[in-house]
mmCIF entry with sequence, helices, sheets and N, C-alpha, C, O atoms, coordinates in Angstrom:
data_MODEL
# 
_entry.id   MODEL 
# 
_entity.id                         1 
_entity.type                       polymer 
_entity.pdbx_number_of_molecules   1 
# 
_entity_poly.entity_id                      1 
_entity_poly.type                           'polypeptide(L)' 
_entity_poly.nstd_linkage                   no 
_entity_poly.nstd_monomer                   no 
_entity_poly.pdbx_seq_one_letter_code       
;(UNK)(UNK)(UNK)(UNK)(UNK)(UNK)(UNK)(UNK)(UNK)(UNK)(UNK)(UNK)(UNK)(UNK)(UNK)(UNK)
(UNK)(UNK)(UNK)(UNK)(UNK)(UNK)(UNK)(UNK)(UNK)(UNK)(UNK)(UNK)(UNK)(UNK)(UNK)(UNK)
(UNK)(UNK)(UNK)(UNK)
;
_entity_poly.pdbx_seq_one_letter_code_can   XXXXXXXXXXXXXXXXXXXXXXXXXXXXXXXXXXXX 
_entity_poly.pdbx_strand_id                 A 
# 
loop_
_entity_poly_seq.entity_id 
_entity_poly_seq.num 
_entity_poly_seq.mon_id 
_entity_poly_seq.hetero 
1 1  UNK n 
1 2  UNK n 
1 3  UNK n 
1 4  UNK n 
1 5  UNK n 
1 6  UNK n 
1 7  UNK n 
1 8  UNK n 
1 9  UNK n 
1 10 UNK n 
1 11 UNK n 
1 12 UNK n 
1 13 UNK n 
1 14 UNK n 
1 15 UNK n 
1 16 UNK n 
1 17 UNK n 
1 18 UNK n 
1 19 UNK n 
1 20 UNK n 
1 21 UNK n 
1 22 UNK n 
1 23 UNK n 
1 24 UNK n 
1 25 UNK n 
1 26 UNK n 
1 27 UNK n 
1 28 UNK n 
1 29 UNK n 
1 30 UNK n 
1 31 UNK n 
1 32 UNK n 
1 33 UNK n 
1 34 UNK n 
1 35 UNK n 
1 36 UNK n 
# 
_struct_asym.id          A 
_struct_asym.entity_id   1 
# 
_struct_conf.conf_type_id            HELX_P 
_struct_conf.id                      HELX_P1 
_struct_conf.pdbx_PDB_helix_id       AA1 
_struct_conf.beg_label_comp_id       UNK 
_struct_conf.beg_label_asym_id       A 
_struct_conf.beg_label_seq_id        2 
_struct_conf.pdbx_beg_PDB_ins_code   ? 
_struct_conf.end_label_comp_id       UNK 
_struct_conf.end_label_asym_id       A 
_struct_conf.end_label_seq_id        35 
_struct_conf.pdbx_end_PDB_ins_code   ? 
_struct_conf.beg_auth_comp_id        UNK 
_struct_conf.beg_auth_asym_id        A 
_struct_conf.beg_auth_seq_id         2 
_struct_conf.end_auth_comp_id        UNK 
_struct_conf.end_auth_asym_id        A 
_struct_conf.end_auth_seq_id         35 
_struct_conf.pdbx_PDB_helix_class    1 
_struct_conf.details                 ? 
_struct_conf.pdbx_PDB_helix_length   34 
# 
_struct_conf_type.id          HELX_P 
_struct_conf_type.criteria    ? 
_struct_conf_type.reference   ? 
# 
loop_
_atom_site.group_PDB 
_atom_site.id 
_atom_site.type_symbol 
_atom_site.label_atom_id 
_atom_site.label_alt_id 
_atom_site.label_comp_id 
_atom_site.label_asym_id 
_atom_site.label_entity_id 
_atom_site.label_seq_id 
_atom_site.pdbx_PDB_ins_code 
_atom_site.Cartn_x 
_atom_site.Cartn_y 
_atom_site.Cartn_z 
_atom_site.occupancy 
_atom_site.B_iso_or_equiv 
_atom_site.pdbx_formal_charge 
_atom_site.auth_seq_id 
_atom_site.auth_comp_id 
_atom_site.auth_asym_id 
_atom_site.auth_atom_id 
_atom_site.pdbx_PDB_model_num 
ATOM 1   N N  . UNK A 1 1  ? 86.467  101.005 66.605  1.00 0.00 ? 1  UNK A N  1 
ATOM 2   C CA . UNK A 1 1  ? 87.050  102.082 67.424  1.00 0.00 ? 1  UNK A CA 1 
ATOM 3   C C  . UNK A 1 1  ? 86.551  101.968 68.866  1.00 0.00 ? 1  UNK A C  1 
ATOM 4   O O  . UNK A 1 1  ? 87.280  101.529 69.756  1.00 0.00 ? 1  UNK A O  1 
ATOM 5   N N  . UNK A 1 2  ? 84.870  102.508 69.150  1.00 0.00 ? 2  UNK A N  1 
ATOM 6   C CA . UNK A 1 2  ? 84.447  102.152 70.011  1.00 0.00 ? 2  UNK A CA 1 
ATOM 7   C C  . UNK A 1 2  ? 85.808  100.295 71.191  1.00 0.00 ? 2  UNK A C  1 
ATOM 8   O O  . UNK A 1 2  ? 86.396  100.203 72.268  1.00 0.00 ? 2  UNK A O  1 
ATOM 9   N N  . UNK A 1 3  ? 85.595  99.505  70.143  1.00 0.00 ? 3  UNK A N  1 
ATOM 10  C CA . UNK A 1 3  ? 85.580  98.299  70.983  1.00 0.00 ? 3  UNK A CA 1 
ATOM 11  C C  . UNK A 1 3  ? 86.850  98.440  71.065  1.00 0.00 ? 3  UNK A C  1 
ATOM 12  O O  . UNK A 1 3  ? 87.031  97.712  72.042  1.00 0.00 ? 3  UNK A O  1 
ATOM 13  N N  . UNK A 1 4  ? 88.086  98.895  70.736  1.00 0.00 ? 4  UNK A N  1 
ATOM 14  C CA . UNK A 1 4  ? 89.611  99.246  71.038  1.00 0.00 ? 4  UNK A CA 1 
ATOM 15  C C  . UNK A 1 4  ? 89.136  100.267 72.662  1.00 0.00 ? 4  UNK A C  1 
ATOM 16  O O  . UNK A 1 4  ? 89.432  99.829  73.773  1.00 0.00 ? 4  UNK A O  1 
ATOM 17  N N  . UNK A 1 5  ? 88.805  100.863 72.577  1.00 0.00 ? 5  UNK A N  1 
ATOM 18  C CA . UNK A 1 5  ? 88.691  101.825 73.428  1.00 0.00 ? 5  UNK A CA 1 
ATOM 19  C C  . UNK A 1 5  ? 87.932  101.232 74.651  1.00 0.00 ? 5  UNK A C  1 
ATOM 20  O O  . UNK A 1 5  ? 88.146  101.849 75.694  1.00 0.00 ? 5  UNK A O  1 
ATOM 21  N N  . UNK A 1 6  ? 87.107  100.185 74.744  1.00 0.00 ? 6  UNK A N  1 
ATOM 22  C CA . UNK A 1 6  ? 86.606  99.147  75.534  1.00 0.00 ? 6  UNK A CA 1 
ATOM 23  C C  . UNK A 1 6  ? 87.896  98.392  76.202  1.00 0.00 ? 6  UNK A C  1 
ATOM 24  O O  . UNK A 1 6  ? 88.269  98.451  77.373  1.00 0.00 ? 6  UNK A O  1 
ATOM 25  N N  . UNK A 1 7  ? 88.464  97.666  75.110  1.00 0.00 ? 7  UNK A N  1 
ATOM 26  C CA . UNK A 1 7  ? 89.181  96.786  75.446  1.00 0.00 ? 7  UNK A CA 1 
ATOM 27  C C  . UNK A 1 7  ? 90.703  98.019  76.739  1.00 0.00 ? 7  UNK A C  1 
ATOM 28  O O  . UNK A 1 7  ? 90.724  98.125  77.965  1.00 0.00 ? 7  UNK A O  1 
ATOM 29  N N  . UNK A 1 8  ? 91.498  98.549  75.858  1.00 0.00 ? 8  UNK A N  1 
ATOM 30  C CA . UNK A 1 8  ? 91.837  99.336  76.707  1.00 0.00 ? 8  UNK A CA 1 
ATOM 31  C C  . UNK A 1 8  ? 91.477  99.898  78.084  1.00 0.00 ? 8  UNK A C  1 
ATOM 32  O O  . UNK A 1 8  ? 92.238  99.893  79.052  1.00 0.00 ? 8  UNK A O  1 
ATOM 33  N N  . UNK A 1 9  ? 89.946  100.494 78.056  1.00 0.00 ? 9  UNK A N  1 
ATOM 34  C CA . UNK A 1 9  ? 89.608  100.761 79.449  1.00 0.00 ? 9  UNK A CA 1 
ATOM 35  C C  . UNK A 1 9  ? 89.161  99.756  80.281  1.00 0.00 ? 9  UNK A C  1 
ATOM 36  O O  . UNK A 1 9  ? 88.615  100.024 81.352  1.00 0.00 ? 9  UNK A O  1 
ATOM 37  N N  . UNK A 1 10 ? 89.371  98.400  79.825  1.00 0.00 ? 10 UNK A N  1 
ATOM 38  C CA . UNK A 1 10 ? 89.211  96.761  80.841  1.00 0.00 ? 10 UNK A CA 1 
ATOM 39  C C  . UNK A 1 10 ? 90.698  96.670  81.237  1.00 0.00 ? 10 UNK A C  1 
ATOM 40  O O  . UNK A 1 10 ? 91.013  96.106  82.285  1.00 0.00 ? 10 UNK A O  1 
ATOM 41  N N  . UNK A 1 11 ? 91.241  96.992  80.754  1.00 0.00 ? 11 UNK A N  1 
ATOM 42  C CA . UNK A 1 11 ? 93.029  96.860  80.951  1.00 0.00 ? 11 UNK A CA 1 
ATOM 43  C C  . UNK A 1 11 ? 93.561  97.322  82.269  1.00 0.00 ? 11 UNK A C  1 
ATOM 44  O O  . UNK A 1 11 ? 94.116  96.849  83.260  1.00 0.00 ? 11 UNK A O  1 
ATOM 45  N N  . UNK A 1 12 ? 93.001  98.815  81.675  1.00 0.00 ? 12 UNK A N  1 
ATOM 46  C CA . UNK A 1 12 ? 93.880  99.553  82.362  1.00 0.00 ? 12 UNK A CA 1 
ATOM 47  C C  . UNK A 1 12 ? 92.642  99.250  84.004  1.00 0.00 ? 12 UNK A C  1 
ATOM 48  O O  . UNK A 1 12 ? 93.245  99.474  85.054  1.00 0.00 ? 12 UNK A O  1 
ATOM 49  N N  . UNK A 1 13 ? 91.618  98.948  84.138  1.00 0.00 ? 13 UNK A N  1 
ATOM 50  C CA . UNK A 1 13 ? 91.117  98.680  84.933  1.00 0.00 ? 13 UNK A CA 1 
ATOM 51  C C  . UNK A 1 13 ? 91.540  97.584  86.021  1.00 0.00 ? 13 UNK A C  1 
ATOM 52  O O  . UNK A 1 13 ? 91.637  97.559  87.248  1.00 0.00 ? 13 UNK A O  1 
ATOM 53  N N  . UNK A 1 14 ? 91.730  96.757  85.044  1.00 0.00 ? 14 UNK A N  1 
ATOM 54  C CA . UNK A 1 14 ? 92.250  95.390  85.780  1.00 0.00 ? 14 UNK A CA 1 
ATOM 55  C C  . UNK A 1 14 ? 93.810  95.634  86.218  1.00 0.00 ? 14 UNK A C  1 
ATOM 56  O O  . UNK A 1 14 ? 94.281  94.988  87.154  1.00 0.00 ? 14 UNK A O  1 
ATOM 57  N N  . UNK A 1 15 ? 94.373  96.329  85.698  1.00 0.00 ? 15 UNK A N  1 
ATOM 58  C CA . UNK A 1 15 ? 95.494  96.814  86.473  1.00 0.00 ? 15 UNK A CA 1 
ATOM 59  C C  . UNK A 1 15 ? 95.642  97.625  87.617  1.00 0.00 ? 15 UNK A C  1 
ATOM 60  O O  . UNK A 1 15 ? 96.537  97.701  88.459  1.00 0.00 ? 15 UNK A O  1 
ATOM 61  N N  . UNK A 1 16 ? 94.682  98.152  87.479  1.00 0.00 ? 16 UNK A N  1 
ATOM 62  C CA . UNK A 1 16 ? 94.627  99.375  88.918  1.00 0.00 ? 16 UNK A CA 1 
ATOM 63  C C  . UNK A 1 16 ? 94.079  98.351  89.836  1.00 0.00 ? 16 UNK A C  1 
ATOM 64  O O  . UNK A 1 16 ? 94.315  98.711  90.990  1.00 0.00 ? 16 UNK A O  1 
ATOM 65  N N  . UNK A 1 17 ? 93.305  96.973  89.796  1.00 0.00 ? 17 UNK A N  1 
ATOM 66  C CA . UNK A 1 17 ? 92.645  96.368  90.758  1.00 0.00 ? 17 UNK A CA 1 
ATOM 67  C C  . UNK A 1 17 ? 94.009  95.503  90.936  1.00 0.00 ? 17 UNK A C  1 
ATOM 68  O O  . UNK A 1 17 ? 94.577  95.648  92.018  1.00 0.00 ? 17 UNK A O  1 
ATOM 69  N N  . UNK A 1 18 ? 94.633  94.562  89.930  1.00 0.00 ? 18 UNK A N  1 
ATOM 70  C CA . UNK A 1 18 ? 95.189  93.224  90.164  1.00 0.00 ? 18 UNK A CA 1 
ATOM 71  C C  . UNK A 1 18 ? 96.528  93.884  91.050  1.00 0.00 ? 18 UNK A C  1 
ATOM 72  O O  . UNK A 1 18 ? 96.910  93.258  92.039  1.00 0.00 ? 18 UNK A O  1 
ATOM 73  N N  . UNK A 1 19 ? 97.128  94.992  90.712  1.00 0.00 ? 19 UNK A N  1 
ATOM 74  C CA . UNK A 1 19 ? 98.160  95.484  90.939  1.00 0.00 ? 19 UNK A CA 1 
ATOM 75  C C  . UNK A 1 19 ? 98.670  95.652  92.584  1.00 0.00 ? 19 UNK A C  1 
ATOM 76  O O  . UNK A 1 19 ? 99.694  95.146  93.043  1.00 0.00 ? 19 UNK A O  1 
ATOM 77  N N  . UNK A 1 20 ? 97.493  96.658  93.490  1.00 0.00 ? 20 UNK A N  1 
ATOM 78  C CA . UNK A 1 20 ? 97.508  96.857  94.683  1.00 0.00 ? 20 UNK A CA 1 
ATOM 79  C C  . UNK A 1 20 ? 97.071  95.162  95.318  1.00 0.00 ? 20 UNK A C  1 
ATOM 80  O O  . UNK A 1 20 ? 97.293  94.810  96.476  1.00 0.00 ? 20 UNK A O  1 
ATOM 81  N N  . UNK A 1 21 ? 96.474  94.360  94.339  1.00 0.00 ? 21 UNK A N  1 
ATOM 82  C CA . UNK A 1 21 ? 95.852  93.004  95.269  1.00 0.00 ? 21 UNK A CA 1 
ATOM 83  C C  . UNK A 1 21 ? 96.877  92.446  95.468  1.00 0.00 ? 21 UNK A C  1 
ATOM 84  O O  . UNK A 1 21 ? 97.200  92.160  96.620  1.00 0.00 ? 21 UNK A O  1 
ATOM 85  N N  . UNK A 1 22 ? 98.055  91.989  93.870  1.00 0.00 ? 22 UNK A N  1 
ATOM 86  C CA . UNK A 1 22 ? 99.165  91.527  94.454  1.00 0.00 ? 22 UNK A CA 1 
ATOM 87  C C  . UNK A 1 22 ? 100.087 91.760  95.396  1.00 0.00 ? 22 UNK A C  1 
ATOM 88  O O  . UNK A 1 22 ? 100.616 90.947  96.155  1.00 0.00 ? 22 UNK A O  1 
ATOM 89  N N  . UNK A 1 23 ? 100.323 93.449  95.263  1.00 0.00 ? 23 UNK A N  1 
ATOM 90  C CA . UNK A 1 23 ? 101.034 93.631  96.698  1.00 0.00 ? 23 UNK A CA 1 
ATOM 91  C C  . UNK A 1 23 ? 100.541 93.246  97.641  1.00 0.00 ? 23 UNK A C  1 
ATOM 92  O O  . UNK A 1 23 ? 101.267 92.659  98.443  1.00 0.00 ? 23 UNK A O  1 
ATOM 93  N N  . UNK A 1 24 ? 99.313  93.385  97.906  1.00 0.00 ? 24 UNK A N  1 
ATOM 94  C CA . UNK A 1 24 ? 98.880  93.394  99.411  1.00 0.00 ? 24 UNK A CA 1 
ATOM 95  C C  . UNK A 1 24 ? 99.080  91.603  99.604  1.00 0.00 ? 24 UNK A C  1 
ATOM 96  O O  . UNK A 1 24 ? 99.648  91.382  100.674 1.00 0.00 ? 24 UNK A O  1 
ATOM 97  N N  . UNK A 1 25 ? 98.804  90.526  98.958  1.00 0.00 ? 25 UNK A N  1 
ATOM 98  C CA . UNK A 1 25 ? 98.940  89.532  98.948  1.00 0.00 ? 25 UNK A CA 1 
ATOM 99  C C  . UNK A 1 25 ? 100.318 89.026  99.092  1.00 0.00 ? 25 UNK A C  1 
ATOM 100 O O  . UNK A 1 25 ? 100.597 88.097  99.850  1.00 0.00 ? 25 UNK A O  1 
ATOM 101 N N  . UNK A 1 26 ? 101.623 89.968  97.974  1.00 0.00 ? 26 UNK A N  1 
ATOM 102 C CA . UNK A 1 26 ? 102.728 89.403  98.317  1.00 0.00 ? 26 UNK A CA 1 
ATOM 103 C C  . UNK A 1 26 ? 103.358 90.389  99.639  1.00 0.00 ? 26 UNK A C  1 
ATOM 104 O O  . UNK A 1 26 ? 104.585 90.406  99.737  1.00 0.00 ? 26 UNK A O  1 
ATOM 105 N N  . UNK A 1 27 ? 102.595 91.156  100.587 1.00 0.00 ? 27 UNK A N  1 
ATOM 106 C CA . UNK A 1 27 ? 103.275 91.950  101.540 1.00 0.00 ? 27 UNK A CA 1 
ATOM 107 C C  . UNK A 1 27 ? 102.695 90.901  102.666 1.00 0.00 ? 27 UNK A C  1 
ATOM 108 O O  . UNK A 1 27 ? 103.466 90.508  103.542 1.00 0.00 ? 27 UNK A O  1 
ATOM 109 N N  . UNK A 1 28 ? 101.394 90.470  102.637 1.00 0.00 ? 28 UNK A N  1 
ATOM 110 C CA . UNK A 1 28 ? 100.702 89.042  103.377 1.00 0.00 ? 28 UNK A CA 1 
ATOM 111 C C  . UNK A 1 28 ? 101.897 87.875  103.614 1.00 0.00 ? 28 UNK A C  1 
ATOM 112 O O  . UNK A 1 28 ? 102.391 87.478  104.670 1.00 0.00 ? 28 UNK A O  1 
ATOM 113 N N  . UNK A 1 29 ? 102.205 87.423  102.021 1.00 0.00 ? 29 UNK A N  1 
ATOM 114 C CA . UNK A 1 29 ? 103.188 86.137  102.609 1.00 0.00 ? 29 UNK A CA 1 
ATOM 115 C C  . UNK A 1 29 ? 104.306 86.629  103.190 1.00 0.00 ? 29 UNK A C  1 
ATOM 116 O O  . UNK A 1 29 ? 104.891 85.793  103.877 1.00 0.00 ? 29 UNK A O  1 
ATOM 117 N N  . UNK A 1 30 ? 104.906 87.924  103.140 1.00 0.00 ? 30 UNK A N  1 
ATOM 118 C CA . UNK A 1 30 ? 106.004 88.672  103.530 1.00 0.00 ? 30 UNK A CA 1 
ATOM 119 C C  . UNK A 1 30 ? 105.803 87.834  104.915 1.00 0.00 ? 30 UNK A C  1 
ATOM 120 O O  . UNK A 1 30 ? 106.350 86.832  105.374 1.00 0.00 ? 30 UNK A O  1 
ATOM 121 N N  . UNK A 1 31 ? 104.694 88.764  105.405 1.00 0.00 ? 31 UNK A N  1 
ATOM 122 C CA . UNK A 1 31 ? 104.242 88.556  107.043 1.00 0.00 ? 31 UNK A CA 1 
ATOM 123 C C  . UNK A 1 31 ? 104.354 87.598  107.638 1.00 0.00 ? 31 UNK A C  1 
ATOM 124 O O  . UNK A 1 31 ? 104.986 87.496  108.689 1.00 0.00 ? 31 UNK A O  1 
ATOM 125 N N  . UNK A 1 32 ? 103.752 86.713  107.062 1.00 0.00 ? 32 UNK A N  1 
ATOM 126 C CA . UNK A 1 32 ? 102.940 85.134  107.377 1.00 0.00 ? 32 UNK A CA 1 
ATOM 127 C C  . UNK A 1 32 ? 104.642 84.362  107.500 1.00 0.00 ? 32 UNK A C  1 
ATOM 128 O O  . UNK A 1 32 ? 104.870 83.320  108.115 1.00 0.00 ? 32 UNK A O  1 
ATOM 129 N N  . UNK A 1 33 ? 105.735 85.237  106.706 1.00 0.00 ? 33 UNK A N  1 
ATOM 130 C CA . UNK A 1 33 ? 106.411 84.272  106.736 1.00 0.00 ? 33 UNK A CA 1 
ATOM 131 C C  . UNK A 1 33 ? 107.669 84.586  107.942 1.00 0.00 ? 33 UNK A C  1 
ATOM 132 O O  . UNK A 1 33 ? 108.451 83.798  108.474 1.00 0.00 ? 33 UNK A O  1 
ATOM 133 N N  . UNK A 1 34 ? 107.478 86.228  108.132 1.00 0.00 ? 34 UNK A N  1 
ATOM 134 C CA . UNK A 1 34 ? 108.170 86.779  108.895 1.00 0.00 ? 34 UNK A CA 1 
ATOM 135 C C  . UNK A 1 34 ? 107.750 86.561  110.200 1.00 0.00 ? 34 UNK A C  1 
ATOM 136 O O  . UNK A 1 34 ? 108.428 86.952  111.150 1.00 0.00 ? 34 UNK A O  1 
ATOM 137 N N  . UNK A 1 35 ? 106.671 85.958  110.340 1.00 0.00 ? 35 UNK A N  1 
ATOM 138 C CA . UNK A 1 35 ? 105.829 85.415  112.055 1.00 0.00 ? 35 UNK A CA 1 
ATOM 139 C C  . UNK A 1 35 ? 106.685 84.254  112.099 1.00 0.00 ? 35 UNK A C  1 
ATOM 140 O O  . UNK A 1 35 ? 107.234 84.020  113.176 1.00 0.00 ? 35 UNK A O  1 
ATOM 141 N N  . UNK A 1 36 ? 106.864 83.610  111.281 1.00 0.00 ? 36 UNK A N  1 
ATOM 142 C CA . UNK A 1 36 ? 106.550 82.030  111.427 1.00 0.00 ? 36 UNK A CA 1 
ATOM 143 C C  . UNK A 1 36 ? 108.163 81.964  111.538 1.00 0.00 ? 36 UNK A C  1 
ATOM 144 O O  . UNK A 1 36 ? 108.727 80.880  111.689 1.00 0.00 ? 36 UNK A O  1 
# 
């Protein structure tokens, strides 16, 4: 139980981090490409 409830709160963690990184990364090449 415990380790379901682990695994879940790594999830949903790594989503709240990977989520805003990709945008900001795919709003970056947006840029990089809209300069160029």
């Amino acid at each position: 139980m415990l380790l379901g409830v682990t695994i879940v709160a790594a999830i949903i963690i790594a989503v709240l981090i990977i989520v805003p990184v990709f945008f900001a990364i795919k709003k970056g090449y947006s840029k990089n490409w809209d300069e160029d």
